[in-house]
PASEBA-1860 file (N, C-alpha, C; in nm, 3 decimals):
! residues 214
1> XXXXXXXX> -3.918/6.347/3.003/-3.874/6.303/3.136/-3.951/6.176/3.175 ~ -3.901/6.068/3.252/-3.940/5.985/3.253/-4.031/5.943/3.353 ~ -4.086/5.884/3.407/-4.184/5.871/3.542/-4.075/5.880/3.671 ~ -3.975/5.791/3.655/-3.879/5.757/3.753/-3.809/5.930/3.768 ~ -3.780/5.954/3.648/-3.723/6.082/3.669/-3.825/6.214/3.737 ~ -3.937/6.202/3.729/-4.032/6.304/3.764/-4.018/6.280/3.919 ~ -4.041/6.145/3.981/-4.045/6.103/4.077/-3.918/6.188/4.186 ~ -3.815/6.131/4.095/-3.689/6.227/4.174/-3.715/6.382/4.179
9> XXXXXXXX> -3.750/6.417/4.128/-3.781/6.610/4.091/-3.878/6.625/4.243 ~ -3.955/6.518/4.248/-4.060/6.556/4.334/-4.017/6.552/4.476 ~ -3.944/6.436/4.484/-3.918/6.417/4.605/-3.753/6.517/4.615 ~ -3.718/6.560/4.543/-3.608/6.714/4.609/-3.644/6.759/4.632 ~ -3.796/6.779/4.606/-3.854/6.928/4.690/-3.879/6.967/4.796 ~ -3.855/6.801/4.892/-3.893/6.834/4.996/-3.865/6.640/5.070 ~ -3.840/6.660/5.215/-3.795/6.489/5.259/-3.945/6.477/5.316 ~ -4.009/6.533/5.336/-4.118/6.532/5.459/-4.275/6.572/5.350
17> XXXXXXXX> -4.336/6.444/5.410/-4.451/6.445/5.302/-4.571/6.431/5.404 ~ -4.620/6.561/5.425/-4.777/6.593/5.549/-4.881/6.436/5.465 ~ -4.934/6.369/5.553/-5.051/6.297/5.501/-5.169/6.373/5.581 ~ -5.227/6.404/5.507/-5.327/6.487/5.514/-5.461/6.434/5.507 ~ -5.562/6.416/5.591/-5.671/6.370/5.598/-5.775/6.502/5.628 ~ -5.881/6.536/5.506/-5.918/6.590/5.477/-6.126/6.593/5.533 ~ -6.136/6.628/5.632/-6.329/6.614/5.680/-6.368/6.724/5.649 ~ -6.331/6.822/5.648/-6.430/6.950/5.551/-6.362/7.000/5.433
25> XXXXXXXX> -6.436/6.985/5.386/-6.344/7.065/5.210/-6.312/7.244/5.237 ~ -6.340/7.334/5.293/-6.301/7.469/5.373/-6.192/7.455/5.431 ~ -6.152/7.367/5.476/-6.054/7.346/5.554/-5.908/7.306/5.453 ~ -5.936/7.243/5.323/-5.847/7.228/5.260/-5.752/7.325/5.174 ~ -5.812/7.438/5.139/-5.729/7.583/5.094/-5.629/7.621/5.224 ~ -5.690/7.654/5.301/-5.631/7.729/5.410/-5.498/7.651/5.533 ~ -5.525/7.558/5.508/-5.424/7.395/5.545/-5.296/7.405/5.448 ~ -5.347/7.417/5.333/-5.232/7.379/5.237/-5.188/7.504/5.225
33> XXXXXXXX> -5.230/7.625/5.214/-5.163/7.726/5.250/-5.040/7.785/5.389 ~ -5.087/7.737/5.462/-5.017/7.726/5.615/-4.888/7.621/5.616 ~ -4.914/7.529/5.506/-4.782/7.388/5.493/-4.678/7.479/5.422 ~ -4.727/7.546/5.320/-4.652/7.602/5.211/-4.572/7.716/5.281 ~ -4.629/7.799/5.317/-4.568/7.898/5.397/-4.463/7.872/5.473 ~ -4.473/7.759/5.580/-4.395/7.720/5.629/-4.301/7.617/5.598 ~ -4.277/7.608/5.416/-4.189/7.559/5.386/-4.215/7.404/5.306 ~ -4.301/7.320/5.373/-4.287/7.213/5.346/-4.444/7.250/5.191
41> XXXXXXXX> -4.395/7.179/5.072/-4.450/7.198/4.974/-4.545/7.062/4.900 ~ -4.468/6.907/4.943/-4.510/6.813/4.900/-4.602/6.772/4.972 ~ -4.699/6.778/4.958/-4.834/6.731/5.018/-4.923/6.583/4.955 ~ -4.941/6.541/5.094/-5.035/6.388/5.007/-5.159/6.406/5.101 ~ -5.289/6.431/5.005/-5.413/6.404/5.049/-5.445/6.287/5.017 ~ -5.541/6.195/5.144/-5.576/6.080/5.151/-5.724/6.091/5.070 ~ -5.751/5.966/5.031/-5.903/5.922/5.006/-5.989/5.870/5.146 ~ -5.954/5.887/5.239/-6.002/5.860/5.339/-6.113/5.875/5.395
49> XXXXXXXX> -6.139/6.043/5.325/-6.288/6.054/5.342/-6.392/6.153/5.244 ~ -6.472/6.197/5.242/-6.536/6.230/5.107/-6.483/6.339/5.050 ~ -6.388/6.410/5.187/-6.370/6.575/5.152/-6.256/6.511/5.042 ~ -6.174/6.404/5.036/-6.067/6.424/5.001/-6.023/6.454/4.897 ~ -6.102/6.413/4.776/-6.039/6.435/4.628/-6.110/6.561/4.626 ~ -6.209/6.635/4.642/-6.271/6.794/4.590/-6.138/6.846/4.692 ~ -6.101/6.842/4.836/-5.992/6.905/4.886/-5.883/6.959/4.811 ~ -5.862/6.846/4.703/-5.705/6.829/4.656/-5.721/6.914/4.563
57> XXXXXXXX> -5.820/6.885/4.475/-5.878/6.976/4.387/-5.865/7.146/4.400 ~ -5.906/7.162/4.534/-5.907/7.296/4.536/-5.774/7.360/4.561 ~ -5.687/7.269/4.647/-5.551/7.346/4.659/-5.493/7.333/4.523 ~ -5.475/7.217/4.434/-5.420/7.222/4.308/-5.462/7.363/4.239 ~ -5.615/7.391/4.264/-5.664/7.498/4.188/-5.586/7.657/4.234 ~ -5.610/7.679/4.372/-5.593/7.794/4.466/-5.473/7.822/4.568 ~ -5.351/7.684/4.536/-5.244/7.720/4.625/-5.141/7.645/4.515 ~ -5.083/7.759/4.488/-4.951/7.705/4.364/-4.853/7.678/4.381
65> XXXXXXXX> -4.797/7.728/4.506/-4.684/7.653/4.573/-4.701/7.541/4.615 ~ -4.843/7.425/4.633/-4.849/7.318/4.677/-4.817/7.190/4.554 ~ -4.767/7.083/4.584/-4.661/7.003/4.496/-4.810/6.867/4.526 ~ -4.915/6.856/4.515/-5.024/6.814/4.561/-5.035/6.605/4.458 ~ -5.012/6.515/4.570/-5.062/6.388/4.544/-5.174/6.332/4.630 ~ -5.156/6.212/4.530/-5.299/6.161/4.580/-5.250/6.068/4.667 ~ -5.309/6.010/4.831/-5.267/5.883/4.894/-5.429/5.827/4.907 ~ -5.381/5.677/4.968/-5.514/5.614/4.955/-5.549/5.519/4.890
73> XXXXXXXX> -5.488/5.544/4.756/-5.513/5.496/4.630/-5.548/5.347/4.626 ~ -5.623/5.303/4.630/-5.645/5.110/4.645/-5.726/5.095/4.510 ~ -5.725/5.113/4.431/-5.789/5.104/4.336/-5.766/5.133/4.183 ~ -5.732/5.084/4.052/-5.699/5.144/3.945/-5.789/5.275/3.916 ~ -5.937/5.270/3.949/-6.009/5.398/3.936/-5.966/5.498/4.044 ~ -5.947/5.463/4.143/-5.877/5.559/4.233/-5.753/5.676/4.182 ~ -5.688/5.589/4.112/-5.541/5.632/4.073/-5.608/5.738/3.914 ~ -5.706/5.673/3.864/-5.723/5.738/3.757/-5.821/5.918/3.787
81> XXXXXXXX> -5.891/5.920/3.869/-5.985/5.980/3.972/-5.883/6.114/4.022 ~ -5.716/6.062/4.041/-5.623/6.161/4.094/-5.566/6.196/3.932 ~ -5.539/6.113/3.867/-5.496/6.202/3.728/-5.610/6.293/3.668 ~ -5.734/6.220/3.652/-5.779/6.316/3.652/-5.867/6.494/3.673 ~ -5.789/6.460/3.792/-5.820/6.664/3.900/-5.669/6.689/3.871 ~ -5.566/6.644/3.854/-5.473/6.655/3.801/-5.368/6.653/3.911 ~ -5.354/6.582/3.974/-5.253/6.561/4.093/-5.126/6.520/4.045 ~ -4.998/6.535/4.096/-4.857/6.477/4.047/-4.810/6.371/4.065
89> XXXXXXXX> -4.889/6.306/4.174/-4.819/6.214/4.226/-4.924/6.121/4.267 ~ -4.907/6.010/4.316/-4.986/5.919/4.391/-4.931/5.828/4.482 ~ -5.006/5.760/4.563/-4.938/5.662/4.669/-5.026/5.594/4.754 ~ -4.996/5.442/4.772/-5.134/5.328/4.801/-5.067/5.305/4.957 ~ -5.126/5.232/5.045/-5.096/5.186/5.148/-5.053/5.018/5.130 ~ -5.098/5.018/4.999/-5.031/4.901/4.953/-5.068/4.836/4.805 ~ -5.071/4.718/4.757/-5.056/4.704/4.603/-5.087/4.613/4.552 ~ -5.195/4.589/4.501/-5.254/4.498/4.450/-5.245/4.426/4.307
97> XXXXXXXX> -5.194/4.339/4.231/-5.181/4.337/4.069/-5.237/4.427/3.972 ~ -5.370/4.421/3.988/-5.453/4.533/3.898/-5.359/4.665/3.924 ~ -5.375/4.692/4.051/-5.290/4.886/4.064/-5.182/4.883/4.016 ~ -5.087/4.763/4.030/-4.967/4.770/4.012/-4.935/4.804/3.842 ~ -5.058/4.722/3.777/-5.039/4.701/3.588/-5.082/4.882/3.576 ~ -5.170/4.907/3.644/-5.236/5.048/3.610/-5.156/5.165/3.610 ~ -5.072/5.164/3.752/-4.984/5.283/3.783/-4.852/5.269/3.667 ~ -4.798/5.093/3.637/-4.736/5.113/3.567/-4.745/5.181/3.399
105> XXXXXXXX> -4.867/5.148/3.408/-4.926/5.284/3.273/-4.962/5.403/3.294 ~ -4.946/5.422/3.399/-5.004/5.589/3.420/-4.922/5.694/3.396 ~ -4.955/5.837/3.373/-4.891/5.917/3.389/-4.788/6.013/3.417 ~ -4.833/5.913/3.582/-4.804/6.041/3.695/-4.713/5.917/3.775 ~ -4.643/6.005/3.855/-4.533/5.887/3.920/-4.602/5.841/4.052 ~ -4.578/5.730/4.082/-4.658/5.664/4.172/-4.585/5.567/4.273 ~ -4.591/5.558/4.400/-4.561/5.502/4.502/-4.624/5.371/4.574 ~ -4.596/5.303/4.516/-4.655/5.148/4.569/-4.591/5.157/4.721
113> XXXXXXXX> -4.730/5.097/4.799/-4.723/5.083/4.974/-4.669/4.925/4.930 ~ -4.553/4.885/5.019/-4.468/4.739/5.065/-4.478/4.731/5.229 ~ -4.488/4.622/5.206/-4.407/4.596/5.360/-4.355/4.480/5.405 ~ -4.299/4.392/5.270/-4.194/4.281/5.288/-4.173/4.270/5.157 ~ -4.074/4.165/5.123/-3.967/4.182/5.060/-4.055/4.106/4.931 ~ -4.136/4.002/4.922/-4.237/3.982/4.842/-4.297/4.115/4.748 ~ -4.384/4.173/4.820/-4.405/4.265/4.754/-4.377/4.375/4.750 ~ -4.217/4.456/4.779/-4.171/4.478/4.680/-4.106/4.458/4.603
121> XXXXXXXX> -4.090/4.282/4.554/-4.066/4.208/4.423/-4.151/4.246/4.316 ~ -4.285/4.183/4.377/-4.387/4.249/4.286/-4.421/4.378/4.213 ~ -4.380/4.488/4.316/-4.379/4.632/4.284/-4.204/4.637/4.185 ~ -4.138/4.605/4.210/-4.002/4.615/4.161/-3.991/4.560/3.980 ~ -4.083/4.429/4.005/-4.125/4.355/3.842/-4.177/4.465/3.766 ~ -4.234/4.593/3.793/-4.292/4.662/3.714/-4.217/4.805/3.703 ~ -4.148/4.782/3.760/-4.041/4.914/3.763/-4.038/4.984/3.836 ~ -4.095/4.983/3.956/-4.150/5.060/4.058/-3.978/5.080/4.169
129> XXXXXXXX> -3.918/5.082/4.183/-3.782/5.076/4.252/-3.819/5.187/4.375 ~ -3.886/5.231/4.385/-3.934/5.307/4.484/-4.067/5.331/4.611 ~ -4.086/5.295/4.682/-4.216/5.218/4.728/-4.234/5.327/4.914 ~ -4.323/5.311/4.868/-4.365/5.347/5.034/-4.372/5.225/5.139 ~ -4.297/5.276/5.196/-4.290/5.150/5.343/-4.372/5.165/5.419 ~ -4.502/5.045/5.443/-4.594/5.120/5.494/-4.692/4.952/5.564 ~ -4.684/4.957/5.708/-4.656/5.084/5.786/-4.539/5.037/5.849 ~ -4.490/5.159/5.864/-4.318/5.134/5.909/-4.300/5.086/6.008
137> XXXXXXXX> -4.384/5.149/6.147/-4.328/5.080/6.265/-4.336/4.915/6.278 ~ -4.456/4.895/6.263/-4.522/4.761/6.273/-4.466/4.700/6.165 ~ -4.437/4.722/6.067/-4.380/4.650/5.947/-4.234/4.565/5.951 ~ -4.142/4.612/6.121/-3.990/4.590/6.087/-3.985/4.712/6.156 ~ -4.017/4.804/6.197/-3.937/4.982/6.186/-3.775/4.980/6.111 ~ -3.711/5.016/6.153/-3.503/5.080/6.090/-3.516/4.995/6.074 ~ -3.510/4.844/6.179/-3.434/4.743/6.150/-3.490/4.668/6.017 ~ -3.586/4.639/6.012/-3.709/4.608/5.887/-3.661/4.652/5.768
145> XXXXXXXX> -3.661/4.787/5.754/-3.544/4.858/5.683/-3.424/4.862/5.608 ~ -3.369/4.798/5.732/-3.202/4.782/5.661/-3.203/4.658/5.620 ~ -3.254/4.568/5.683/-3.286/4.396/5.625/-3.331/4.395/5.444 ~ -3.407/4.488/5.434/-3.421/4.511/5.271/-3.341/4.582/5.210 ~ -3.237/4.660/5.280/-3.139/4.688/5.208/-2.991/4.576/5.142 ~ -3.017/4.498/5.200/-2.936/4.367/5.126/-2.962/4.304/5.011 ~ -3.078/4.256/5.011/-3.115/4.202/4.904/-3.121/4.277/4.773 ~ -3.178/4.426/4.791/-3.269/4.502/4.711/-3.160/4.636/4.762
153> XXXXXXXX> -3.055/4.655/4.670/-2.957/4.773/4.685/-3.005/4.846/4.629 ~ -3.078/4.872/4.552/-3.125/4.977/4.452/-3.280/5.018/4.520 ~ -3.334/4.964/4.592/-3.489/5.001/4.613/-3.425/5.148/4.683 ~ -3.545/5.226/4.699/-3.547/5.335/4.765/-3.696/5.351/4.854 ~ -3.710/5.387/4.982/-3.851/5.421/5.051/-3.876/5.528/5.074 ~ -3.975/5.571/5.117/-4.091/5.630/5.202/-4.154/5.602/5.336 ~ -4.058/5.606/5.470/-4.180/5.551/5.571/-4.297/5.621/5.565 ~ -4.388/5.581/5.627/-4.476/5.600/5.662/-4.564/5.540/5.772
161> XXXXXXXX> -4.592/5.587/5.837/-4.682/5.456/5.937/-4.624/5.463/6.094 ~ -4.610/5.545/6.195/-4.560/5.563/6.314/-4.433/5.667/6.296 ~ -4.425/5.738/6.198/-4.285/5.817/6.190/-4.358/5.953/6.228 ~ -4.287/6.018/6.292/-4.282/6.118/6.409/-4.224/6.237/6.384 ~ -4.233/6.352/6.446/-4.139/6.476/6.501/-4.044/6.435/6.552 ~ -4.053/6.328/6.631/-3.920/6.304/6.726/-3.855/6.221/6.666 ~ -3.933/6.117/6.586/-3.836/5.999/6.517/-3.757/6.037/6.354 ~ -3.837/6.121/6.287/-3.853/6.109/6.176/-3.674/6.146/6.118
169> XXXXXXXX> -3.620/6.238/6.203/-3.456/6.254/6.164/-3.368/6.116/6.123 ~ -3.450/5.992/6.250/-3.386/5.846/6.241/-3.395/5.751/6.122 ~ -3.495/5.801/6.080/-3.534/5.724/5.939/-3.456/5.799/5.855 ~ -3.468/5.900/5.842/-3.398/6.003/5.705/-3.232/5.985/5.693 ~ -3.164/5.954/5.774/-3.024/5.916/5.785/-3.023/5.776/5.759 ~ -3.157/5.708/5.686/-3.086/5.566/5.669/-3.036/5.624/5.525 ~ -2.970/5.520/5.453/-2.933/5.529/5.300/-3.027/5.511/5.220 ~ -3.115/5.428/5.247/-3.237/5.352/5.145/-3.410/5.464/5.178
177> XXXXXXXX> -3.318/5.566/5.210/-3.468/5.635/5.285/-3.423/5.799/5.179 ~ -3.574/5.805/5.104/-3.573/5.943/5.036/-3.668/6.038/5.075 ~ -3.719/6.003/5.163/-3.823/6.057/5.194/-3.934/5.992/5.346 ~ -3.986/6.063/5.427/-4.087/5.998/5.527/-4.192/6.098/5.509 ~ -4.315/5.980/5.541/-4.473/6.011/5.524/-4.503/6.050/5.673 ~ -4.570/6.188/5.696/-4.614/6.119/5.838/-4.803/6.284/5.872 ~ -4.879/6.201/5.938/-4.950/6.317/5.978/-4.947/6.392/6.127 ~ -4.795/6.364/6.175/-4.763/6.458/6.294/-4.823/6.651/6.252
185> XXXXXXXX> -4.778/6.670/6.134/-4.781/6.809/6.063/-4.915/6.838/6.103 ~ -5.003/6.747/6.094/-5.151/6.845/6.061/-5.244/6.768/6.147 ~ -5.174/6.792/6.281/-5.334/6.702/6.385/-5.484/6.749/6.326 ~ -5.575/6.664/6.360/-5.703/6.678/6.349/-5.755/6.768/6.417 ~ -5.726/6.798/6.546/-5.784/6.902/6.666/-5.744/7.000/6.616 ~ -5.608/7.014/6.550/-5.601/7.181/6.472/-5.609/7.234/6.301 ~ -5.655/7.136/6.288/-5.720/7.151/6.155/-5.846/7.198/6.193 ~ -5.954/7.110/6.278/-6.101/7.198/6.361/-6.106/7.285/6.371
193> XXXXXXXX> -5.989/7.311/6.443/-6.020/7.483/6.542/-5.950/7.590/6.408 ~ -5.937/7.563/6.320/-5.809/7.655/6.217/-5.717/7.700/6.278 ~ -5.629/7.647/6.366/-5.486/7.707/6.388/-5.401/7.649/6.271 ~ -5.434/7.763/6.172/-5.351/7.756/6.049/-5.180/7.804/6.136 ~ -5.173/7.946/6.193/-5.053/7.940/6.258/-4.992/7.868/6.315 ~ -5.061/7.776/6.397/-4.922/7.656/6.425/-4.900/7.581/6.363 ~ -5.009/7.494/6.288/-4.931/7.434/6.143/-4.840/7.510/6.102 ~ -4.823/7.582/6.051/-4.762/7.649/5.982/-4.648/7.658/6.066
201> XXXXXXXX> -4.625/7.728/6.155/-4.479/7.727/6.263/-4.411/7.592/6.270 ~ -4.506/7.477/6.300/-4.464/7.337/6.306/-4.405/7.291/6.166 ~ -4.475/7.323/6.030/-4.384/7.309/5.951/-4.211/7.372/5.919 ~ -4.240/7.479/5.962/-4.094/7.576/5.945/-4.018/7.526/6.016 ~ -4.077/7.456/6.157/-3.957/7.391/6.275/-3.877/7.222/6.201 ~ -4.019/7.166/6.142/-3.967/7.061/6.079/-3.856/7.092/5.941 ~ -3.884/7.198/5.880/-3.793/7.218/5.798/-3.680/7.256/5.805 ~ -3.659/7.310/5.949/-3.545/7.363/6.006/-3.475/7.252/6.027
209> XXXXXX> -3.544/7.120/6.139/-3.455/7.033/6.203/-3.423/6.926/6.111 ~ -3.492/6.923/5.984/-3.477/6.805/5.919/-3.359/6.798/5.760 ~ -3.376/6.964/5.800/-3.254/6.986/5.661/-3.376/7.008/5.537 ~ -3.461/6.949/5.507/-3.514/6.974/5.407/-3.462/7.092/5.284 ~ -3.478/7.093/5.164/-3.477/7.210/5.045/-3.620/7.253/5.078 ~ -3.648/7.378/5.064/-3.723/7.490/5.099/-3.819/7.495/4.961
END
């Protein structure tokens, strides 16, 4: 199977991808457990902060229903750092030559961050036809969007970057949209306190209103 093809497998599993920012590693079993339950399975932990790659680690290890990538990624060692704890996926906030030559050798299927039509030329030269839009609002939001759908009929995105509970249905009905990034799913204040139950409810509601595959 091919990278491009893995890529598609991953993203049926689910339209809605939690970005997950990770400050205690305890907190990362019991989080990704509460997503899963309530449906949503594709998860992206950030490098954002130290918990984040031992986090990922542990749900890859201890929650098997979780579909677990790496975000963050600015770096060819970065990207290599997520292959090796063994993550599926990866995804940058944006893309630098070096990442771009790297991911195109890697593994694991990978999501170059764009946010004009430049680079995702650049991301596109390497085969990348699929890119995280990032960040969406500020980038263009829809309209930003559909403007790259002219040129570039074949690209496919990922928002990310201001997409919402309330917005996120608006993006998913474009054509050029397979998917949105967003950390509405997993506020910080209830990750603290462990209200694993309303995560968890909040995912099942998003999976309800958004159509998602289960």
């Amino acid at each position: 199977m091919t990278r491009k093809d893995q890529l598609a497998a991953l993203l049926a599993i689910g339209r809605v991808v939690p970005v997950i920012t990770i400050h205690r590693l305890v907190d990362a079993v019991p989080l990704a457990r509460a997503l899963v339950e309530g449906g949503i399975r594709l998860l992206e932990i950030t490098l954002r902060t130290e918990a984040g790659l031992a986090g990922a680690q542990a749900i890859i290890r201890e929650v098997p229903g979780a579909v677990v990538g790496i975000g963050t990624v600015l770096t060819p060692d970065d990207l290599k750092r997520a292959i090796d704890i063994g993550a599926q996926f990866a995804l940058s906030p944006g893309a630098t030559p070096a990442l771009l030559d790297a991911a195109a050798g890697a593994s694991i299927p990978f999501l170059p961050g764009i946010a004009t039509a430049s680079e995702l030329m650049e991301a596109m030269a390497r085969g990348f036809d699929t890119a995280k839009f990032f960040p969406a609002t500020s980038a263009g939001g829809i309209p930003g969007l559909k403007a790259l759908a002219g040129p570039f009929p074949q690209a496919r995105f990922c928002p990310t970057g201001g997409v919402t509970e309330d917005n996120a249905a608006e993006w998913l009905v474009q054509p050029n949209v397979v998917a949105v990034g967003g950390s509405w799913l997993t506020p910080a204040a209830e990750i603290a306190a462990g209200q694993w139950d309303v995560i968890r409810d909040r995912a099942q509601r998003t999976q309800a209103n958004l159509g998602a595959p289960a």
